[in-house]
C-alpha positions as protocol buffer text, in pm:
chain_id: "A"
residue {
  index: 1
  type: UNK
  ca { x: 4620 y: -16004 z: -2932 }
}
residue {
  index: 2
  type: UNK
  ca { x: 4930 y: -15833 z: -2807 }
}
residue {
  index: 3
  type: UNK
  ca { x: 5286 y: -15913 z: -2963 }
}
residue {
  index: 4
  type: UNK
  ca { x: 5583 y: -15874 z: -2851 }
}
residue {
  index: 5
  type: UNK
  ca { x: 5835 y: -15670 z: -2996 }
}
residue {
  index: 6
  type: UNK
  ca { x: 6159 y: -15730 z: -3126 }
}
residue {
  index: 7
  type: UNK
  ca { x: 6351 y: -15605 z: -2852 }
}
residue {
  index: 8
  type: UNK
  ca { x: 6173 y: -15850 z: -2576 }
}
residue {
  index: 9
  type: UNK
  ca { x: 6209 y: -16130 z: -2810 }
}
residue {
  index: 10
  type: UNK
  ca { x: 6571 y: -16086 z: -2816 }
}
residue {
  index: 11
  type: UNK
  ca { x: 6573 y: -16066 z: -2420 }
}
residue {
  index: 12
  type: UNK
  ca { x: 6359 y: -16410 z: -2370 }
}
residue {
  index: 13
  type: UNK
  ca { x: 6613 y: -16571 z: -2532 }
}
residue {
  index: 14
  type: UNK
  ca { x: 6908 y: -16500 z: -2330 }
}
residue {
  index: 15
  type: UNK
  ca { x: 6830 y: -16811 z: -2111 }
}
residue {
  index: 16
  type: UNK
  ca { x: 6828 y: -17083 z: -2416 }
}
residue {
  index: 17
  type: UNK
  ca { x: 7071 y: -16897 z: -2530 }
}
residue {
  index: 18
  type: UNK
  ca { x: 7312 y: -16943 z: -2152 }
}
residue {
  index: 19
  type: UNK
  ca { x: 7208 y: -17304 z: -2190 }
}
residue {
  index: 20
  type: UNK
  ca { x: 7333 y: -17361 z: -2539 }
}
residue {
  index: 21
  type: UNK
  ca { x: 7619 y: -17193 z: -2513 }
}
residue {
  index: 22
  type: UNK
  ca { x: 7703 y: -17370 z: -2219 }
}
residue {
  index: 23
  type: UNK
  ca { x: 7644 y: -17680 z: -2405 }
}
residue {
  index: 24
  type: UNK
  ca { x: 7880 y: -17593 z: -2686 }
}
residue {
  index: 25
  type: UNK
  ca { x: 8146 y: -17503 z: -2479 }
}
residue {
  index: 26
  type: UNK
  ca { x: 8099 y: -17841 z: -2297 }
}
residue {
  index: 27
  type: UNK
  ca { x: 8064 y: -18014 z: -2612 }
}
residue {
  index: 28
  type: UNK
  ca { x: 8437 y: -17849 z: -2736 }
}
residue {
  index: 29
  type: UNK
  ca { x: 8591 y: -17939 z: -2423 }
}
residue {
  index: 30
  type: UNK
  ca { x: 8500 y: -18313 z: -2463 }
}
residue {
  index: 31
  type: UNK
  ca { x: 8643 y: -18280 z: -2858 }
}
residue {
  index: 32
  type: UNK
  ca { x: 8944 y: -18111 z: -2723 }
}
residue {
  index: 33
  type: UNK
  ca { x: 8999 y: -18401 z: -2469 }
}
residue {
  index: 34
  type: UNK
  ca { x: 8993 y: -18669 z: -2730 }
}
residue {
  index: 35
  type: UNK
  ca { x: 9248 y: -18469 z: -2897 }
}
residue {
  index: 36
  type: UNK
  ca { x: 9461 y: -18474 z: -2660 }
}
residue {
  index: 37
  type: UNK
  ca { x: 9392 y: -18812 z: -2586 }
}
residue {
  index: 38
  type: UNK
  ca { x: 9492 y: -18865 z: -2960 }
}
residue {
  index: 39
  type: UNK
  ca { x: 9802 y: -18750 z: -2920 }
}
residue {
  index: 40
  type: UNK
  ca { x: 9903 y: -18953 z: -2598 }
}
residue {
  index: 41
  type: UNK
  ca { x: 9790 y: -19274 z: -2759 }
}
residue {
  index: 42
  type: UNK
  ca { x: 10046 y: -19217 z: -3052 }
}
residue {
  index: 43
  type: UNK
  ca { x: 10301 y: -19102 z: -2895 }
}
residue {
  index: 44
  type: UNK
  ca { x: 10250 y: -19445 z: -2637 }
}
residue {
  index: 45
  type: UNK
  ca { x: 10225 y: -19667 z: -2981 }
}
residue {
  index: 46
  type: UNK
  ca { x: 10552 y: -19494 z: -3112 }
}
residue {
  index: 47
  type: UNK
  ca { x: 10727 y: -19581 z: -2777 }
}
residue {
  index: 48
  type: UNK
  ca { x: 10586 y: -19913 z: -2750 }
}
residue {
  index: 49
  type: UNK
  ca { x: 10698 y: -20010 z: -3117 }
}
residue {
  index: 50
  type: UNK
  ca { x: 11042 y: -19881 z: -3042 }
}
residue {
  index: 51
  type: UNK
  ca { x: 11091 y: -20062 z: -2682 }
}
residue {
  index: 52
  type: UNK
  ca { x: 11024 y: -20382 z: -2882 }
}
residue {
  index: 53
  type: UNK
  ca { x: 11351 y: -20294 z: -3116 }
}
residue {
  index: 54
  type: UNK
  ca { x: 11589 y: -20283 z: -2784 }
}
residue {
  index: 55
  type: UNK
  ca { x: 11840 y: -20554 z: -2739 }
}
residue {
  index: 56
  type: UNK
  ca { x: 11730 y: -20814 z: -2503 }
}
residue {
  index: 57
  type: UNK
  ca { x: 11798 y: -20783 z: -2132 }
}
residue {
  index: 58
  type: UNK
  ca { x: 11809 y: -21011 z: -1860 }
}
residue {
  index: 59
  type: UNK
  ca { x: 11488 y: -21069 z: -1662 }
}
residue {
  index: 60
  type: UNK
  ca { x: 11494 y: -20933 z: -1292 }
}
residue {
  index: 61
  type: UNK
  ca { x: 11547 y: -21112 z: -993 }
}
residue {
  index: 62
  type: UNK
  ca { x: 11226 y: -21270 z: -883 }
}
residue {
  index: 63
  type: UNK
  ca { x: 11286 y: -21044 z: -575 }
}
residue {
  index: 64
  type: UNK
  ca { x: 11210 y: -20778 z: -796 }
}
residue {
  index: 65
  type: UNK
  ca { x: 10926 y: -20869 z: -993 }
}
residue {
  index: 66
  type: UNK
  ca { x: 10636 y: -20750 z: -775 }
}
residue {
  index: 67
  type: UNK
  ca { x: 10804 y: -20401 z: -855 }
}
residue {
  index: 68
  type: UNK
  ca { x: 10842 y: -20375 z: -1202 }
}
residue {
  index: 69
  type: UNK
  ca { x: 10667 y: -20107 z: -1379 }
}
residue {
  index: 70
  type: UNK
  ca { x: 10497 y: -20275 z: -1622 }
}
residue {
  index: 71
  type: UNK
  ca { x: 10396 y: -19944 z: -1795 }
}
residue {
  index: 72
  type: UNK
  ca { x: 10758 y: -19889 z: -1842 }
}
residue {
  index: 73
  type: UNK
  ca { x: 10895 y: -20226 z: -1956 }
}
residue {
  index: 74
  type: UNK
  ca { x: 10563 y: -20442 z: -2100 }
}
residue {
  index: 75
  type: UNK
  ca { x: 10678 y: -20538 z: -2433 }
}
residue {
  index: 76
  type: UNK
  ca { x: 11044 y: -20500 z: -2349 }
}
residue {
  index: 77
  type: UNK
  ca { x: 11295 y: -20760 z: -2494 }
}
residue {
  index: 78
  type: UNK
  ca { x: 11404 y: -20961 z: -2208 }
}
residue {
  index: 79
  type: UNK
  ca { x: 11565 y: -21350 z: -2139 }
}
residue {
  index: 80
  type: UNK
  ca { x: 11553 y: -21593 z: -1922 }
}
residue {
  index: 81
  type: UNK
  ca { x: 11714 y: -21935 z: -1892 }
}
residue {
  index: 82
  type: UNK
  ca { x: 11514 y: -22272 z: -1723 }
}
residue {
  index: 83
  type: UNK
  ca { x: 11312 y: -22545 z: -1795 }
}
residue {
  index: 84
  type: UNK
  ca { x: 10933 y: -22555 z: -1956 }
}
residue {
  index: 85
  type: UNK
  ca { x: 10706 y: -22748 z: -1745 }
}
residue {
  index: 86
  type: UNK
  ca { x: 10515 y: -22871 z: -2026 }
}
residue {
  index: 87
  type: UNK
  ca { x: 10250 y: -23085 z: -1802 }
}
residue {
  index: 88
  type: UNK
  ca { x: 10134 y: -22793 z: -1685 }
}
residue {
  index: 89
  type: UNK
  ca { x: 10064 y: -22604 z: -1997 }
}
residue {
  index: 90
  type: UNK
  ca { x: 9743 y: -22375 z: -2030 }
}
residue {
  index: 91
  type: UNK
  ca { x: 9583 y: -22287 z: -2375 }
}
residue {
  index: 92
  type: UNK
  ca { x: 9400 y: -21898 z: -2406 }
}
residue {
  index: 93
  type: UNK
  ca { x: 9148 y: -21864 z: -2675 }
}
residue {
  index: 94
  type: UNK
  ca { x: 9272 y: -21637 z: -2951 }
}
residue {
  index: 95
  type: UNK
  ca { x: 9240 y: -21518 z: -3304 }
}
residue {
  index: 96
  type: UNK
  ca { x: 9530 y: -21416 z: -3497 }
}
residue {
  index: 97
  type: UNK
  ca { x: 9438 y: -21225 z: -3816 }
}
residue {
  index: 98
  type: UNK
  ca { x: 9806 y: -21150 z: -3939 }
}
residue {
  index: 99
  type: UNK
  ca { x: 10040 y: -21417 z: -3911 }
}
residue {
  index: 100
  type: UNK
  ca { x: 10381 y: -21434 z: -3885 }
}
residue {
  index: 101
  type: UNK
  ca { x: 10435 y: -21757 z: -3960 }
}
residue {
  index: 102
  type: UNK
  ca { x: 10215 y: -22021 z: -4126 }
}
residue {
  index: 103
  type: UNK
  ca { x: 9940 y: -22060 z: -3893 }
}
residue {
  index: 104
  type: UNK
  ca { x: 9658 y: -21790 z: -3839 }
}
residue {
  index: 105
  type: UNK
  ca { x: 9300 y: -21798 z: -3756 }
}
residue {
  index: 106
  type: UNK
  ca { x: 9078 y: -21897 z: -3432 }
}
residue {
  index: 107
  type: UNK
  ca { x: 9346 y: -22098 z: -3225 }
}
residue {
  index: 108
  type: UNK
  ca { x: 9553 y: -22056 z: -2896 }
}
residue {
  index: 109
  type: UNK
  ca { x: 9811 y: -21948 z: -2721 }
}
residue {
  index: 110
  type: UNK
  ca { x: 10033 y: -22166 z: -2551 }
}
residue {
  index: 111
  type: UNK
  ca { x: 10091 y: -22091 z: -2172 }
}
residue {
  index: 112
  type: UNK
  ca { x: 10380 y: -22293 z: -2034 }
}
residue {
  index: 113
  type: UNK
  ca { x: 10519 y: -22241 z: -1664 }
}
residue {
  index: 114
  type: UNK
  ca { x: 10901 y: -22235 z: -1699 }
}
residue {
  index: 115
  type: UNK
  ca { x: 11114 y: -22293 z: -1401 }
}
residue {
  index: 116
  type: UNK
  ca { x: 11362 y: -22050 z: -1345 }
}
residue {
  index: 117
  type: UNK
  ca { x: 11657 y: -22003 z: -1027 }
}
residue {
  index: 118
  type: UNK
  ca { x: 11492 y: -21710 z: -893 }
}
residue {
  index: 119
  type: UNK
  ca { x: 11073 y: -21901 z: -975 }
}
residue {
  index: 120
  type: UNK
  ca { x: 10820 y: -21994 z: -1220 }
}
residue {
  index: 121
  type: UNK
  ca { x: 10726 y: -21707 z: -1516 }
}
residue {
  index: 122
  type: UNK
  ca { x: 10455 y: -21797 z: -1754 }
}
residue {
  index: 123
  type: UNK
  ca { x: 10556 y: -21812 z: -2075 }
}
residue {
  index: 124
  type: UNK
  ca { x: 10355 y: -21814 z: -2392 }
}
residue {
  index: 125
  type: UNK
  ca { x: 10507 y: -22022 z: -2618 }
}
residue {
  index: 126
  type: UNK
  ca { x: 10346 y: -21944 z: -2940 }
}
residue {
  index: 127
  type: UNK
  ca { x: 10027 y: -22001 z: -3152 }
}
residue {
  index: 128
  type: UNK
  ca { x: 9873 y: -22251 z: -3236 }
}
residue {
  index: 129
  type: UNK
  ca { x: 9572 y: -22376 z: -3464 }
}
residue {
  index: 130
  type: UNK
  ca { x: 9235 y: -22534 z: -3279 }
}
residue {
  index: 131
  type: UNK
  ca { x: 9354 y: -22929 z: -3443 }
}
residue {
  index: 132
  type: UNK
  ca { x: 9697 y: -22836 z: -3223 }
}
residue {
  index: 133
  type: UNK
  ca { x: 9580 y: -22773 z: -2896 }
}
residue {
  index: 134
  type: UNK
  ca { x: 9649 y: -23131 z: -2752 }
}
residue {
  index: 135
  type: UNK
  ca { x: 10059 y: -23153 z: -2688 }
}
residue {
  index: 136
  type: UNK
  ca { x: 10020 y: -23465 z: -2839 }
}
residue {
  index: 137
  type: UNK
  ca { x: 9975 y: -23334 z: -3157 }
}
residue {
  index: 138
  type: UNK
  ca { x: 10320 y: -23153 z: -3129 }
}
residue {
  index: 139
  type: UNK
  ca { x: 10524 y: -23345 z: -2904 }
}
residue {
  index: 140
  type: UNK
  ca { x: 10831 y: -23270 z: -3112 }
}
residue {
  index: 141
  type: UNK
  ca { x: 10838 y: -22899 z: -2962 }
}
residue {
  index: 142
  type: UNK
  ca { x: 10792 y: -23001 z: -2639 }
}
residue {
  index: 143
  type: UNK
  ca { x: 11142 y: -22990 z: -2531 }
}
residue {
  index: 144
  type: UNK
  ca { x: 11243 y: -23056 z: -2144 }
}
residue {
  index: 145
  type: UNK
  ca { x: 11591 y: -22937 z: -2180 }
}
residue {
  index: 146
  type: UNK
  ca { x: 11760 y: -22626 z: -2024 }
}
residue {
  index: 147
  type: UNK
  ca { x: 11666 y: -22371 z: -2274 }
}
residue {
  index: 148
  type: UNK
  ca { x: 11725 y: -21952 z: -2288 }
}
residue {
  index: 149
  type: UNK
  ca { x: 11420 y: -21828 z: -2404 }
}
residue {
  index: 150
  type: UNK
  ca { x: 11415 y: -21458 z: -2538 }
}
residue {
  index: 151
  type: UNK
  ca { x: 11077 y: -21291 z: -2528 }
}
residue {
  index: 152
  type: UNK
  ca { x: 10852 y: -20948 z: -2470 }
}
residue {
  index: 153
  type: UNK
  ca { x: 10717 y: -20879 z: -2163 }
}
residue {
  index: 154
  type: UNK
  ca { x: 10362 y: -20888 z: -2079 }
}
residue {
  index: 155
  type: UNK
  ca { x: 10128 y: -20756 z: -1857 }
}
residue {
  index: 156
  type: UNK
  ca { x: 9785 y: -20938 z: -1758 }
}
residue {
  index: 157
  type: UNK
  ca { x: 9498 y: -20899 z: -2026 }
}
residue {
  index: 158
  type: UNK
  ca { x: 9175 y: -20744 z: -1934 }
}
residue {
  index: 159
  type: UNK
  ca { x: 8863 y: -20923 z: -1985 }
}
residue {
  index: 160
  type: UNK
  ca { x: 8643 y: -20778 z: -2241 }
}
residue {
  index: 161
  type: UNK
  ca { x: 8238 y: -20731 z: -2225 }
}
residue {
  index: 162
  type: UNK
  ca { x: 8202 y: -21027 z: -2432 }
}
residue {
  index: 163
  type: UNK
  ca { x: 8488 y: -21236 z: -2352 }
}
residue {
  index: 164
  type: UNK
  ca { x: 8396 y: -21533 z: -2172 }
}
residue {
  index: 165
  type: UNK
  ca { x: 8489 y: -21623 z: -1743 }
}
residue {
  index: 166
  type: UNK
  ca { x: 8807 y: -21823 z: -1772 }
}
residue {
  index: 167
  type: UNK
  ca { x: 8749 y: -22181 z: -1633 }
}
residue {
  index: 168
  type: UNK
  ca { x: 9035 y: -22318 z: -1420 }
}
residue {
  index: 169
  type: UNK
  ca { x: 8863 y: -22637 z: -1317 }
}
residue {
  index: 170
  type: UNK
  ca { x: 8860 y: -22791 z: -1671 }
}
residue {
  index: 171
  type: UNK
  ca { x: 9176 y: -22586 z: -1821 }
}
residue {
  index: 172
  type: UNK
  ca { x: 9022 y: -22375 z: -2045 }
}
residue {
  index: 173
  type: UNK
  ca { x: 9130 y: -21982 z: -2074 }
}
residue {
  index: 174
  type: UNK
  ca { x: 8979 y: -21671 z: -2244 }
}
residue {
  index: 175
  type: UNK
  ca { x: 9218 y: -21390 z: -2121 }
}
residue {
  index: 176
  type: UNK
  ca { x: 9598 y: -21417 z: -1962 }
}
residue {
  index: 177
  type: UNK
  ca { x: 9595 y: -21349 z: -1562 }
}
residue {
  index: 178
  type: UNK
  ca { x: 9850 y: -21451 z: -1426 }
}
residue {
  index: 179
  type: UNK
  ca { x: 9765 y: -21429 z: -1077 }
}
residue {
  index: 180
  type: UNK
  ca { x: 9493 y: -21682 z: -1152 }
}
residue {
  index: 181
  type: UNK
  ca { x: 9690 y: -21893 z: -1365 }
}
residue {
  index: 182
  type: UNK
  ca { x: 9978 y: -21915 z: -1101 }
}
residue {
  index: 183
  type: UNK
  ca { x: 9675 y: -22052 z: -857 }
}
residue {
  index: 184
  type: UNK
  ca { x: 9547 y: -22275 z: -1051 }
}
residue {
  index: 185
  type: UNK
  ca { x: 9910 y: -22468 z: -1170 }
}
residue {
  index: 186
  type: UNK
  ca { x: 9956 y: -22434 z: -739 }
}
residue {
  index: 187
  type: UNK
  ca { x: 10267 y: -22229 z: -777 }
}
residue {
  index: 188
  type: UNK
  ca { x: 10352 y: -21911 z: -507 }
}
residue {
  index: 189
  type: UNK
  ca { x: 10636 y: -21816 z: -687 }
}
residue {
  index: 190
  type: UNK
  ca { x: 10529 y: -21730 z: -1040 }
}
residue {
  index: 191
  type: UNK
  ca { x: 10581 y: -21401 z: -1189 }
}
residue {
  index: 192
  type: UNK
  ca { x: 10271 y: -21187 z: -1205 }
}
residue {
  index: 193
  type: UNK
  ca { x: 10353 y: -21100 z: -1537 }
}
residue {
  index: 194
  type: UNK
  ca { x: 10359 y: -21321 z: -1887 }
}
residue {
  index: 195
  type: UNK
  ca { x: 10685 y: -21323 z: -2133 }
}
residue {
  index: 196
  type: UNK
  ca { x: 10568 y: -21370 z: -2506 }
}
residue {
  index: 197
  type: UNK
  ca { x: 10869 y: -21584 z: -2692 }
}
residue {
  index: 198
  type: UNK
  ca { x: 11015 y: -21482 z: -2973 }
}
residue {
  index: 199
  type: UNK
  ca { x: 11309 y: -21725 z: -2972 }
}
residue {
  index: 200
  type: UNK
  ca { x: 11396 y: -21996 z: -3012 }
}
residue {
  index: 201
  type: UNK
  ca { x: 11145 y: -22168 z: -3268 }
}
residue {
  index: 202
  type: UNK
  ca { x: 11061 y: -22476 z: -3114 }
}
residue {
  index: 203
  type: UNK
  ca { x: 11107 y: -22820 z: -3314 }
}
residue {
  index: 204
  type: UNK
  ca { x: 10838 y: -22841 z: -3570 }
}
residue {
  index: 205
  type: UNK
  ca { x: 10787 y: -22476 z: -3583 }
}
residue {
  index: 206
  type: UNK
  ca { x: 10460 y: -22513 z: -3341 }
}
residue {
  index: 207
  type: UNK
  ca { x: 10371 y: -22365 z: -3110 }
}
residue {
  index: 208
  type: UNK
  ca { x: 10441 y: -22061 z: -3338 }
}
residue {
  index: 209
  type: UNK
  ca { x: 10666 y: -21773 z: -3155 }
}
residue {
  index: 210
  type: UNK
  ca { x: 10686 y: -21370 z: -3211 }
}
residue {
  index: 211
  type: UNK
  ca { x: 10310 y: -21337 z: -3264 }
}
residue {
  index: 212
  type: UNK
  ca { x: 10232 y: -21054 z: -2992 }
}
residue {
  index: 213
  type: UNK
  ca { x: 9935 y: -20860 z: -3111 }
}
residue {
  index: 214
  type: UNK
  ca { x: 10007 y: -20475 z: -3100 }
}
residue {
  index: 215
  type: UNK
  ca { x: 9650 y: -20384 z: -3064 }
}
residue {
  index: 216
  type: UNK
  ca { x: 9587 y: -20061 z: -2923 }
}
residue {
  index: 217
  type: UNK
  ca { x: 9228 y: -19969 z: -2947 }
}
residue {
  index: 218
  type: UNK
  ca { x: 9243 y: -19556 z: -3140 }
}
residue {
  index: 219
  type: UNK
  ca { x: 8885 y: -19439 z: -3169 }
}
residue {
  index: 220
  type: UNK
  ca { x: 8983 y: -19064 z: -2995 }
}
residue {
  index: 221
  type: UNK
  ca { x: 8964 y: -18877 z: -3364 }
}
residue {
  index: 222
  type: UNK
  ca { x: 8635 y: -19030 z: -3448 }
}
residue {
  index: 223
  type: UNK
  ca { x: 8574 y: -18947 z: -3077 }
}
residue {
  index: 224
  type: UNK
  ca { x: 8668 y: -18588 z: -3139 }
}
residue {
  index: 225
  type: UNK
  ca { x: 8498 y: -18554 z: -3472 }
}
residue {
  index: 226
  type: UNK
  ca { x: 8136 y: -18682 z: -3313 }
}
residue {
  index: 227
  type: UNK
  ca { x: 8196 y: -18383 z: -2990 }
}
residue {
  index: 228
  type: UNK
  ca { x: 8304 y: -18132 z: -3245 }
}
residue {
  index: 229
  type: UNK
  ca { x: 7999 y: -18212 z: -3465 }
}
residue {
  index: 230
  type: UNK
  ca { x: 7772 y: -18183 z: -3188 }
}
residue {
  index: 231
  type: UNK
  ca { x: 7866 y: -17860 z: -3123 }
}
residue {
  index: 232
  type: UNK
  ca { x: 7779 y: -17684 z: -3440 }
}
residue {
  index: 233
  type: UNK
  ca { x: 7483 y: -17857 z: -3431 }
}
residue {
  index: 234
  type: UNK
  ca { x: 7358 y: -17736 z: -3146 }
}
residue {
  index: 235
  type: UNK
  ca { x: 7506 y: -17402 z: -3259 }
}
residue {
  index: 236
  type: UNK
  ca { x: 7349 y: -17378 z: -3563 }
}
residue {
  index: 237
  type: UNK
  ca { x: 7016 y: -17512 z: -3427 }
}
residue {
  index: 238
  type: UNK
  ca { x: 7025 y: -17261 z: -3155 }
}
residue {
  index: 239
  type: UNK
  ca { x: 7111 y: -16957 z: -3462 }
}
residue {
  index: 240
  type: UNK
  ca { x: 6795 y: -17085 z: -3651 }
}
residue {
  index: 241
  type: UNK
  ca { x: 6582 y: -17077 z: -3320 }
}
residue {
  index: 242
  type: UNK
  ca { x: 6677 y: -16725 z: -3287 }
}
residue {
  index: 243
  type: UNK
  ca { x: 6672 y: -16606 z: -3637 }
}
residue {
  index: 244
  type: UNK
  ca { x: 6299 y: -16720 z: -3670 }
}
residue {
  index: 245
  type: UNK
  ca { x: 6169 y: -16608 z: -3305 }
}
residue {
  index: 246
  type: UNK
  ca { x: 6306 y: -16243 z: -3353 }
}
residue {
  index: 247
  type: UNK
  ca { x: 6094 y: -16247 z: -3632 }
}
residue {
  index: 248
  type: UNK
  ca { x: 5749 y: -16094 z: -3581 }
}
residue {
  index: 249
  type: UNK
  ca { x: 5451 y: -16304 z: -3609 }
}
């Protein structure tokens, strides 16, 4: 039974060998990308936390608001002066874990059309608990007078893998879009953006204002860690492979 020697041992290996390495270096690259990707997401939370510290400005002209670069302003400071058209009100499943105010929990947001000059811009009023939804059970903040509302603007939300389809035809909302909210209230001029109040606290405190959730989902350095971890794997499974099969039998 022939064997071979050490020398062609060491040459059969030279494809695994092409492959692994090839595999590392792939394997670094995606580490390396989450990295970066690390880095982009903080520096976008940093800049996001500050934009919300900036005086208030005035909204836009409705003539503008197809063209606002929401990537640039979402979460700004901004107000607006109109009426709320309560009647037309739309409530969006929530869960607010760290309340601001008294109420927290499983509950909803409050989305209330309010009539401006220049159109309609969907506000969301507040939170408020699951016994609240009804308006009747807070008709004292349901003010029709001319109001200036001061807020943070918002761009639509996307729908998650689990969140539910919203369902216009009975009024009941999962996500904020505002195209499909403007639809469904029958109004061409809405903003297709949302502004989050933060003043003034409505009559009875409820719905419950300045609770924007800064969530910004940060896996990239567990990311990184997993790619990075891979790679010496393979590496040191590959050195083993080679250690032993250099060895003659």
């Amino acid at each position: 039974m022939s064997t071979k020697t050490s020398a062609e041992r060491t040459i059969s290996m030279i494809l695994p060998g092409i492959f692994s390495l090839i595999g590392i270096v792939v394997l670094i690259t995606l580490g390396t990308w989450q990295m970066q990707r690390l880095a982009w997401k903080q520096d976008l939370m940093t800049k996001i936390q500050a934009r919300t510290q900036m005086s208030a400005i005035p909204l836009p002209p409705q003539s503008q608001w197809g063209k606002l670069d929401l990537g640039v302003l979402e979460y700004r400071p901004v107000r607006l002066k109109g009426r709320f058209l309560h009647e037309h009100e739309m409530p969006v499943f929530t869960h607010v874990s760290k309340p601001k105010g008294k109420f927290g929990g499983a509950g909803y947001w409050i989305i209330t059309p309010f009539a401006t000059n220049g159109g309609i811009v969907l506000v969301n009023r507040g939170f408020v608990p699951g016994f609240m939804k009804n308006p009747d059970a807070r008709l004292k903040g349901q003010t029709k007078e001319l109001v200036e509302v001061t807020g943070l603007l918002k761009a639509n939300e996307r729908m998650g893998f689990f969140t539910p389809e919203n369902k216009p035809q009975t009024n009941e909302w999962y996500y904020r879009n505002a195209q499909e909210m403007a639809q469904h209230i029958s109004q061409k001029n809405t903003a297709p953006f949302f502004v989050d109040m933060i003043a003034p606290k409505p009559t009875g405190g409820v719905p419950q204002p300045d609770e924007t959730k800064f969530t910004f989902s940060n896996k990239h350095l567990g990311y990184a860690v997993t790619w990075y971890a891979l790679a010496l794997c393979l590496a040191g499974v590959f050195g083993a492979f080679f250690l032993k099969y250099r060895q003659p039998r």
